[in-house]
Structure formats: C-alpha cells, structure tokens
N, C-alpha and C positions, 0 to 999 in steps of 0.2 A: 410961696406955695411950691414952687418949683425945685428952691433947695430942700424943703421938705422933701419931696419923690425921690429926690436923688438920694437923699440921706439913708433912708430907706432902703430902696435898691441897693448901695453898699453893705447895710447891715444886714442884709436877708444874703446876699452871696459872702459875706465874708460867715457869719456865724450862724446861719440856718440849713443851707444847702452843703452839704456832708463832703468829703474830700474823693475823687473818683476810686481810691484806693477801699474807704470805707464801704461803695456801693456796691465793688464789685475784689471783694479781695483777697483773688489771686493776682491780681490784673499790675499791680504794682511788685509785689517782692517775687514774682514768679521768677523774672531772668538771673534775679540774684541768689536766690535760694537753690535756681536750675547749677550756678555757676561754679556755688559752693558744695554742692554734693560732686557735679563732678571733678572741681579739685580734691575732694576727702577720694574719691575715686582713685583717682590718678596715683594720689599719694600712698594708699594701700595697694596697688600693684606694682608702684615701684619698691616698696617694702616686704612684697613677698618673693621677689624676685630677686633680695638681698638677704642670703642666709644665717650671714657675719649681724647685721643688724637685726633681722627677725629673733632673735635669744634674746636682748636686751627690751625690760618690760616699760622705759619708757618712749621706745618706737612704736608700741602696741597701743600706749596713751594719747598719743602724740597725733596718731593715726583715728581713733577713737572721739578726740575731741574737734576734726577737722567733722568726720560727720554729727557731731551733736549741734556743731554751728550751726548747719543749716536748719534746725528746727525751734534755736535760741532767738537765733533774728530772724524767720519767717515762720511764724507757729503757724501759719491761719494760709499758708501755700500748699500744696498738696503733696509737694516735695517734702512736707515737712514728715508725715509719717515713714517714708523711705531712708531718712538717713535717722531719726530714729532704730527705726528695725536693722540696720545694719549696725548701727552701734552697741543694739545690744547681742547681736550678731557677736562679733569681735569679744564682748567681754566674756562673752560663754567658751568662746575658742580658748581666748586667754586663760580663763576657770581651768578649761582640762589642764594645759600646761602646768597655774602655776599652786593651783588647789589651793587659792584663797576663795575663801567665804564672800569675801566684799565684792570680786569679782561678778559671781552668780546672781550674787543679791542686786546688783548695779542692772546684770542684762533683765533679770526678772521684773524691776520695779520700770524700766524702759517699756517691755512687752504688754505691763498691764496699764500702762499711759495711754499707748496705741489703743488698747482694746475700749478702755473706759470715751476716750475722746472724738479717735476719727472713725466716727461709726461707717459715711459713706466710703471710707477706703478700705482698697481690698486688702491692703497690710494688717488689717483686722483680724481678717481670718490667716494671714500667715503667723500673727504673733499667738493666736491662739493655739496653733499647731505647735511653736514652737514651747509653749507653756506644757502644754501637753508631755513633749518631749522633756522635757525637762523637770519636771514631776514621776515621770517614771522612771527617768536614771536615777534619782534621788530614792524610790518605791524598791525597785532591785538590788540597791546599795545595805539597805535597810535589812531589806530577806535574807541577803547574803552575811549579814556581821549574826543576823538570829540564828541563821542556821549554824554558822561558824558557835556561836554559845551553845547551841544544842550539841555538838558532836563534842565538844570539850566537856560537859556538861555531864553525858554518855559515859565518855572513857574515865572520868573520874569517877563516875559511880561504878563501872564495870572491875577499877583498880579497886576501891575500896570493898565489893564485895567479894574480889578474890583473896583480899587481903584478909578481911575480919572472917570468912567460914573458912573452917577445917576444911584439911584435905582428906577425902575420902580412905577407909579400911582397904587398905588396898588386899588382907586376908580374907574378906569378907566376898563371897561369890555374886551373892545377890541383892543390891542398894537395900538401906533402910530408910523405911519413910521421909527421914530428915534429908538424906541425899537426892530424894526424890524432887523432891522441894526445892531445895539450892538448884539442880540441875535445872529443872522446870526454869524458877526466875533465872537466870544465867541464860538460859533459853531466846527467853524472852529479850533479855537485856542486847544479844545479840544481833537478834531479827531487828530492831530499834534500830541500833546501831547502823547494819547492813543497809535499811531503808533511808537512813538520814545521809549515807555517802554517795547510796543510789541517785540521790535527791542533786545530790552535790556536782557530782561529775556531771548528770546533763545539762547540768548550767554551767561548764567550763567551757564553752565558748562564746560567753559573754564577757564584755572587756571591763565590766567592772570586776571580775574573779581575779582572786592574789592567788588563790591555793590551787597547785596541780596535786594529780595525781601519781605519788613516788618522788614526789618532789619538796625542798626547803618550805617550809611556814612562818612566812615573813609577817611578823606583826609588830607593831609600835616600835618597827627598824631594829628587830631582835627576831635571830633566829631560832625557834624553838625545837631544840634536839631534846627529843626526848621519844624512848620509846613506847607502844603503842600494842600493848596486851589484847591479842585478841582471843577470848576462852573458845576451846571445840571441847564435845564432851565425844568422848570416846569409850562409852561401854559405862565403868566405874570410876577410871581412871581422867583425868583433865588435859591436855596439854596445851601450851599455854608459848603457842609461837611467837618472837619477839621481831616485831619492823621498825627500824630504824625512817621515821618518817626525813629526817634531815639526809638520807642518802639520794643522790644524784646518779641516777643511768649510766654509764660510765659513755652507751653510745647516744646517749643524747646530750650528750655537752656543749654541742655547741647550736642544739633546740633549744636551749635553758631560756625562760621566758622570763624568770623573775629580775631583780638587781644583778652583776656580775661584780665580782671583789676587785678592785684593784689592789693587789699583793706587794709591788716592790717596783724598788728604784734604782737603777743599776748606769754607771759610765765607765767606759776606758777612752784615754785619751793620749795623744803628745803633741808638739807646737802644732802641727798642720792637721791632723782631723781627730775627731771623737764621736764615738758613737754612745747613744744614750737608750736605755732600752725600758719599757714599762711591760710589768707583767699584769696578767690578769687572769680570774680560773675560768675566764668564757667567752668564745671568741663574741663581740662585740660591734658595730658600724663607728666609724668614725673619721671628722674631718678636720683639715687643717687648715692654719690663716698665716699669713708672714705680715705683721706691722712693723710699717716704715718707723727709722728715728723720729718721734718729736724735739726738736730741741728746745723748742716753748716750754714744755713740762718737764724737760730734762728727763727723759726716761731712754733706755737704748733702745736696739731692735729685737722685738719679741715675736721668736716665732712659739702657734700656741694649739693645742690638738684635743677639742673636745670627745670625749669618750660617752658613745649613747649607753643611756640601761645601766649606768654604773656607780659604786660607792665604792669610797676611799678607803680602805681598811686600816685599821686601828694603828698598823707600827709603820706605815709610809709615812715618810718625814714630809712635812710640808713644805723646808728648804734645802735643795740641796745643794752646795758648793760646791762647782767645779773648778774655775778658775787660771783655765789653762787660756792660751793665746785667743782662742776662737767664742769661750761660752763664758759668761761669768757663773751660772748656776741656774739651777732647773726647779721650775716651783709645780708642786698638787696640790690642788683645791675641789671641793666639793662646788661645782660652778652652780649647778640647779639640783630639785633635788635627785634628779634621773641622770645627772651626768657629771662627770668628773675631768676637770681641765687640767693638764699639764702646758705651761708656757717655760719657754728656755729663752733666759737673754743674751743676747749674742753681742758680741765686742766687735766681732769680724769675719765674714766667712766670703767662701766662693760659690761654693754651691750644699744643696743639700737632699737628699733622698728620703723619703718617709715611706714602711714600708709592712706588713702585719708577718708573723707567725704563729703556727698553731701547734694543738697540742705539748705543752698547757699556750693558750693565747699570750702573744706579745708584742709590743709595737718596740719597734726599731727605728733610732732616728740617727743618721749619719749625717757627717757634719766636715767639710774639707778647707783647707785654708787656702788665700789667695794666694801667695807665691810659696811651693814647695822650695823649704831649705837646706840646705847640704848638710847642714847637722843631726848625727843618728840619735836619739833620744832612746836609750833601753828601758826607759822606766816606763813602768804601766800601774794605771790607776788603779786601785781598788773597786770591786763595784758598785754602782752606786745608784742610780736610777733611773730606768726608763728605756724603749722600748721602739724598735723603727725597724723595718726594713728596706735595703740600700743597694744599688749598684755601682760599678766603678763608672766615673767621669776621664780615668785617663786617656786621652789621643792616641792613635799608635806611633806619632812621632815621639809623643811624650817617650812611652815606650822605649823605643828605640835608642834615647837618648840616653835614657835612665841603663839600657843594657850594654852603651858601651863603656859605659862605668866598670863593667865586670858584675857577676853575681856573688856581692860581698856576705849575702845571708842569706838561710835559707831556715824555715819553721816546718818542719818535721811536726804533725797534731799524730799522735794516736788515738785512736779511735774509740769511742766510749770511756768507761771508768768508773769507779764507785758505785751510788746504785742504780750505774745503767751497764750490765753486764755483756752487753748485744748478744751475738747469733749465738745460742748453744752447740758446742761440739759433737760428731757424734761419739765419743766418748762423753761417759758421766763425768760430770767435773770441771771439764772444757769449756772457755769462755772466751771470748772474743778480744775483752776488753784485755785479758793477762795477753795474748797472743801477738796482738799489735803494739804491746809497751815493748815487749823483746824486741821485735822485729826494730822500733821505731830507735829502741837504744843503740843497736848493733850497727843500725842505718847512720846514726849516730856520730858513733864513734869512728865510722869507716869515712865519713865526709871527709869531716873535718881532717884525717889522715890523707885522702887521696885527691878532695879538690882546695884543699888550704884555704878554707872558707869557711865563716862562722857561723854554725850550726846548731840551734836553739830548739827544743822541746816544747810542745803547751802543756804537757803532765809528765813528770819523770816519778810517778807513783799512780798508785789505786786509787784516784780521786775523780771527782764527776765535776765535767763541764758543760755547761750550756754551747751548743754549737754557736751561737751568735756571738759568744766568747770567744771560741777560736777563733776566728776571724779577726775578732777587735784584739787579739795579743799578734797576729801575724799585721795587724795591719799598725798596732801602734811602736811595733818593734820595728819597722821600718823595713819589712824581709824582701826580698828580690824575688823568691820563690816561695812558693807555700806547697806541700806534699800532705795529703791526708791518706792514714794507711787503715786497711781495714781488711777482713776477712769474710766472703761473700758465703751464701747460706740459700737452701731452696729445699722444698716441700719433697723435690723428688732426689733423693739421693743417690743418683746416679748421676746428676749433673755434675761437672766440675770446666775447670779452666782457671784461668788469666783473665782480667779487663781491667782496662783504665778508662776513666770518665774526666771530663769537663766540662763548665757548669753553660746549659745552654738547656732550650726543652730537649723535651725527651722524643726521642726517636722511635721508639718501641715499647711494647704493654711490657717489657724484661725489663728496659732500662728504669720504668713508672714504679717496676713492682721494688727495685734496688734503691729507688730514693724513697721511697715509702718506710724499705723498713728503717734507713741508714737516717731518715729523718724522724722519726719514731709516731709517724703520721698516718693516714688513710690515704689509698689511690685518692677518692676525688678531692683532698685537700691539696695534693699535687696537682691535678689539672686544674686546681683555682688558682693557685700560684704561677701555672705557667701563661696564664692571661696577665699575671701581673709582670712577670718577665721580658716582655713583648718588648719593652727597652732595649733590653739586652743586642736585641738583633742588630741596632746602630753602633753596640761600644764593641768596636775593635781589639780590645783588649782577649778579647775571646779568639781571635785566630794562635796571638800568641802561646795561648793554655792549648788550642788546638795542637801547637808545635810540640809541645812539650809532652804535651799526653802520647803523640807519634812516636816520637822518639826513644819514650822512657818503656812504651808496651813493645814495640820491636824488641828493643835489646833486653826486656824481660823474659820474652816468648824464645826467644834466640837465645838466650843463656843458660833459659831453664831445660830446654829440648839438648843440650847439648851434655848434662849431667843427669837428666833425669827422662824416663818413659813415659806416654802416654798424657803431655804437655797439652792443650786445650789451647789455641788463644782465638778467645772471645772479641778480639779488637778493641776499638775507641769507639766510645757511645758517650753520648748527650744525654745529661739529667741535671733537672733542677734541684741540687744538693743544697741545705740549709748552711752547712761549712762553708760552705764556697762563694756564699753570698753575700756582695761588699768585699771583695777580697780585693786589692789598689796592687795586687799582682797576679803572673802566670800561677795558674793553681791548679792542682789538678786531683785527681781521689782513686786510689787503687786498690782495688780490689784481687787480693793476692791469690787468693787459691778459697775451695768451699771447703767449709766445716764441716760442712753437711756430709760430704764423701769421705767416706772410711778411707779412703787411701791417703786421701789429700788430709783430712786430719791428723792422722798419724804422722805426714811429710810435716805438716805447720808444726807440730811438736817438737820435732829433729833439731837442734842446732844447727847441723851442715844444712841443713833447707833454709832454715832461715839466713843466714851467710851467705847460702847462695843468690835467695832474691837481694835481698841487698847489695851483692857484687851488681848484679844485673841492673838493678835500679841505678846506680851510681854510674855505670857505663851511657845508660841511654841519658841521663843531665850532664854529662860530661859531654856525650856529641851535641845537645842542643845549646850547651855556653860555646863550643866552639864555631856552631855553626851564626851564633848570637855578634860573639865578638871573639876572637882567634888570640889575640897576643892573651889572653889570660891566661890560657894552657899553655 
C-alpha cells in the first residue's frame, strides 16, 4: 500500500503539476530574453557609431537578426514585443536607404504580429502608429506619381492642340467665332494646367518630391529635356513662350537637390607624387576611408571616397591605370544607388591630402612618395581621373635642403586661356588671358638668358587649363619655383597698382574679392575654403613663398617707379588661390597692373611695359636665390 502512495506522488509531480516556467511565464526566459535585447542593443550602437560599416546591408541584417532573437526564443516574455518593434524598426530605416520592397514588407508583417498578438503591451499601440506612418508615406507617393501623370498628361494635350488648330488671321481685326472657341479651350487648358503646378509646388517640401521647380526631371534615372509650351493669348494673336524645364539656376548649383553627375577622371603624376582629381556638375558631401593591406586576400592598400547624391555618368571609365611608383590605378563605381565610390590602389605612399573645389565641383586627391629622389622626371601624365584637394607636407628643413641644390627650374603658369578669357580690358578686344601669355613668354625667354636655369611654361598658346592642372604640371615637373602671372581688374576704374600674393587666408575683403574672381568662384565659396585651409597655418613652406613674394613685389615696385609715373604698390597680401594649392614649392601669384585702368591698360599693351616688369620680376628671384643660396650667382 505504501509503494502504491509513493508511486503516485511521483507520477502526480512528475507529469501532472506544470513546470514553474509554464505557471508563471515570464518568470523563466525573462533574464535571457532581457540579455539578448540588450546585446542586439549594444550591437546597434556600436554599428551606428561605425560609418565605414553602417553602408554595408549585411551589418543592417546582422544587427536586425540579434533583435529578432529575443522574441524567437522568448515569445511569451514581454521583452519579446520590444525587440520585435525594433526590428522592424531597423528594416524600415533600411527600406529608405536601400528601396527594396522586401525590406518594408519584412517591418510591416513584424508591426502587425505585435498588434494581432501582445494585446497587454504597450508596443501595441506604438506599432500601430508606426503602421499608420507608413501607409501614408506609401498614400503621398501615390498622389505624387498621379499628379506627375496629370501635368504630363496636360502638356501633351496643351502640345497637341496647339499643334492640330490653325493659327489665327492675323489680317483679320476682330476673332471669328472659331477663334473664339480655340482661345476659350486653350483657356481653359491653361488654368488646368496653372492649378495642377500650384498643386505641385506646395507639396515640395515633402521628401518624397523628385521634381523642383526650374529644375532637371529625373525619372526611371533619365532626364527629361524637353520643352514645355506654355500658350498666353494675347488679343488675336498666341505666343507661345518656350522653358526649358532641364535648365539649372546657374545660382543655385550648388542647392541642386536632385542626383549630381559625376563627369570625369583626371591624374598627373611622376615617381614621387600624383595628384588624381574627380569632377562633378555639383558640389556634393563626401567621405573618406584608407584600408590597410590584407595579405590573406592578396588585395593592396585602397584608399576609397564615397560621393553622396550621386551618379556615375555615362563616359567615366570605370578603370583607370595609373601605374606610376605610388598608385596602381583608380576605379568608379556606382557603390548605392545615391552614391558613387572612387577607390585608388596604392603600391606605396607617404602621405596624402584629400581636398574639394568648386565651381564646376571637384575632389582632389594628392598623393606623395616616401623618399623623394634626385631624379627630375619631365614627363607628365595625361589626364586622367579624379579629384582632391591638397596641401604641401614639406618641412622647412626639407626646404632648405632642397634650396641649396640651387633653383634648377622654375614653371612660369599664365594665367587663364581658351574659354576662360579673364578680366576684360578697358579697351574692346582686351583680354587677360592674351596679356599674360606675352608677359609669361618674354619672362620666359629673359630667365633662362639671365638666371641659366630651366624655364618651363603651363600653356605656350590659347588653350584652357584647370587650375588644379597647373599645379599638378609644376608639381610633377619637379620646379623649384612656381610663378603664376595675371592681370588685376575692379569695378571702380580708377583703381590701379602692383600686388603679389601667396597662398595663405585672406587678410582682407580686397584680397577675398581677387581670389574670387582669379578662382572663378563666389566670396563665400572662399570663406569655406579658408576653413579648409586651417592646415596650412602648420606648413612652413608658406614663410618661404612669403620670401619670395617680398622680394619679387619690391624690385617690381622699385623697377617699375624708376621708368614709369604714377606706380601704385599695393604690397603682399594672403589669399586662398585655387593655383597655388598643393604646390610642393615657393609659389607665388602676381598681379601685374589693372586692366580695368585706362592708363594701366594701354601700359600692359606696350612691349616696353611688359620688358619692363619682367626685367623687375627677374631682379627681385635673382635677390631671393641669392639670399637662398649664394654660390649659384
């Protein structure tokens, strides 16, 4: 009887009486489900905190399925509807990013899990909300493509009835009935019209809106140029104004909200640095990454620069070979579809600068080798792709060393060319860009005569360079010196003088307004650059140009006064010149006499004017090599 009770009693607590998890259960997977939300936690702010990682969509999964954990193995803990609702959290983010369908439908079918199941939790009513929200960005998307069908819809029928009705008697004083009629519907057709744009524009600041106003019409990643007839009736007669809906504000370039092109791929290079430059028609946000060698995967070191808001345009090569000492070759790719990656593999470098320009935008990437070699490399690359902006890395001992070398070269840029004509003369006809090829040829020829040193041009004709050009030929030419000649210009024509600059910020609203126009820019795209400049103030290299610019504006001012009246000298001024940027020597930028002044243009015209600054220019680099290094003279 006894092992009966017993037997009993075992079988009533092994298989009758419930497991304490079943009577009460939260009470078992709570601290594990607690433990597992806050790892998916964890692990989603260290992945937002990582921007290199955050672009790749399977960090986003990775992240996504840490919080689905918690409610795979603890459905029935209360934790379980919170990492739910965060998970579909995440795939809605993801949605905007990556505009897959599967994405939205993944957070949707999460949201109504919550709602159908954990009735007593308050994530309930958040995934309701978030249903909500996400049904109307879907509800607005929708308005927005019908009303896009209506205004197309409109203009096509507005073309075809100007197309198919005659044009009105124009001998006729007073419409006949049928004219009456067409004007009437043409009327009407209008007011439609006018309503449905009205309609338009105050929904443009809604982020689901592609189309501005006066702006490109980007659809199925095609832009639609085409113009856009709109009828006025005027009396008897129609006219029939023509807007080019594909044109761009010229001052709004760089508001431009839609994709931005990336146009081209450009390098100059020789053993020790290359500069690589990418253009684009607007300026842009963008960042950069440096990846280490793996040798596991055998791949080199890639440095790599995504570009936001952008597409690749149709004739940028997707590889391009470099192949000199420092890069093997520079790749574009279409990375997402709002952005555009250039990566460059590097064989070997020392350092490197990345750095933007504007109007038209372009990134500049300079690139220097570890040990400069005593071999002069003349040749320069063709160009080839891509876009950075740089400053010098050299020491002033470096400097120094490099000047008791002697200064064996020197790159004489002229200023403008082709179809960038600069400052107009005040004579008709007069152009900046003819004015400084003379000066720069005469300057020229007189070097090479008086300092027996070799004396190279960036244009010896009428042809147009990118100023980030100049640069990369003085810099892969190997020059000691870099001279950029130019003729100064101002609104008030009575100004005139002399100035030399070197490249530092700007000291005054003169100097701001003189890199403005010599950079073919806006004041405040100058004062965003000299935020980027703020390096500069550490590289040493700038006392040297300081020297040189002394030197060469004295004996300018002092040469010129001594054959000619009424000499000006405006002194040495600091500006952030687009030439002068990345330049790996003393460089400096003179501004010879204004155009603008009838006296002083007529003088720039002269032969003997020009002879004479060039005499003067050649005196004050002749006192700064000697005062550099002496046994050369």
């Amino acid at each position: 009887m006894l092992k009966k009770k017993l037997f009993i009693y075992f079988y009533i607590c092994l298989f009758i009486i419930p497991a304490p998890g079943l009577i009460f259960p939260g009470t078992c997977f709570s601290d594990t489900a607690k433990q597992n939300y806050m790892t998916a936690d964890k692990n989603w702010l260290n992945l937002r905190r990582d921007p290199a990682k955050l672009k790749y969509r399977k960090n986003w999964i990775r992240s996504i399925k840490k919080y689905q954990k918690v409610f795979t193995q603890s459905p029935e803990s209360s934790w379980a509807p919170a990492g739910m609702y965060r998970a579909a959290q995440l795939y809605f983010k993801l949605y905007k990013i990556s505009l897959r369908y599967e994405d939205k439908a993944a957070a949707v079918d999460l949201l109504k899990r919550i709602k159908k199941r954990y009735h007593a939790s308050l994530y309930r009513k958040r995934a309701r909300q978030m249903l909500r929200l996400i049904s109307t960005d879907d509800r607005e998307k929708n308005k927005t493509s019908k009303k896009y069908a209506t205004i197309k819809k409109t203009i096509l029928n507005t073309k075809r009835t100007i197309t198919n009705n005659k044009k009105p008697n124009i001998y006729r004083t007073k419409p006949g009935p049928k004219e009456k009629t067409v004007a009437k519907n043409r009327q009407k057709i209008v007011q439609k019209n006018k309503h449905v744009q009205k309609n338009v524009k105050a929904d443009t600041n809604k982020p689901s809106m592609v189309v501005r106003q006066n702006r490109p019409v980007i659809k199925n990643n095609k832009r639609i140029s085409k113009k856009i007839h709109t009828p006025v009736m005027t009396g008897t007669k129609m006219k029939v104004p023509a807007v080019k809906v594909s044109a761009v504000n010229a001052k709004n370039r760089n508001n431009f909200s839609g994709d931005a092109i990336v146009t081209g791929l450009r390098f100059w290079s020789n053993p020790e640095y290359t500069r690589v430059v990418v253009n684009a028609d607007h300026a842009r946000h963008f960042t950069e990454h440096l990846l280490k060698r793996n040798p596991s995967i055998n791949k080199p070191q890639r440095l790599f620069i995504d570009i936001d808001k952008t597409r690749l345009g149709k004739n940028v090569p997707k590889f391009t070979a470099i192949n000199d000492d420092l890069l093997i070759q520079a790749r574009a790719g279409q990375h997402t579809l709002h952005s555009v990656r250039v990566v460059v593999d590097i064989k070997s470098f020392d350092n490197y600068k990345i750095f933007s320009l504007k109007d038209p935008f372009r990134l500049v990437i300079d690139v220097w080798s570890k040990k400069r070699t005593a071999k002069v490399n003349t040749h320069v690359e063709k160009p080839g792709a891509m876009t950075r902006f740089s400053t010098d890395n050299i020491l002033s001992s470096k400097i120094t060393k490099q000047l008791a070398l002697g200064v064996r070269r020197i790159i004489i840029d002229p200023g403008h060319g082709g179809k960038d004509p600069g400052a107009p003369g005040y004579f008709k006809g007069v152009n900046e860009k003819d004015i400084t090829l003379e000066i720069a040829k005469k300057l020229a020829k007189k070097m090479r005569s008086k300092l027996k040193c070799d004396v190279l041009l960036t244009r010896k004709r009428d042809r147009y360079l990118t100023l980030e050009e100049r640069t990369a030929i003085a810099n892969t030419k190997n020059a000691d010196l870099f001279i950029s000649i130019h003729c100064n210009a101002s609104r008030n024509r009575r100004l005139r003088g002399i100035e030399t600059y070197y490249l530092n910020l700007a000291t005054d609203n003169q100097a701001i307004a003189v890199a403005a126009r010599e950079n073919a820019t806006s004041r405040r795209n100058i004062s965003d650059l000299e935020s980027i400049l703020n390096d500069l103030m550490k590289n040493e290299k700038i006392n040297e140009s300081s020297r040189l610019a002394e030197d060469v504006q004295q004996s300018l001012c002092h040469g010129m006064k001594r054959k000619y009246s009424g000499i000006v000298n405006l002194g040495v001024k600091q500006a952030p010149f687009y030439v002068l940027i990345g330049a790996r020597m003393p460089s400096i930028l003179i501004e010879t006499s204004f155009l603008s002044n009838k006296k002083e243009c007529k003088r720039l015209l002269s032969s003997k004017y020009q002879n004479t600054l060039c005499d003067s220019i050649i005196k004050g680099v002749e006192k700064y090599i000697k005062s550099t290094n002496p046994k050369q003279l």
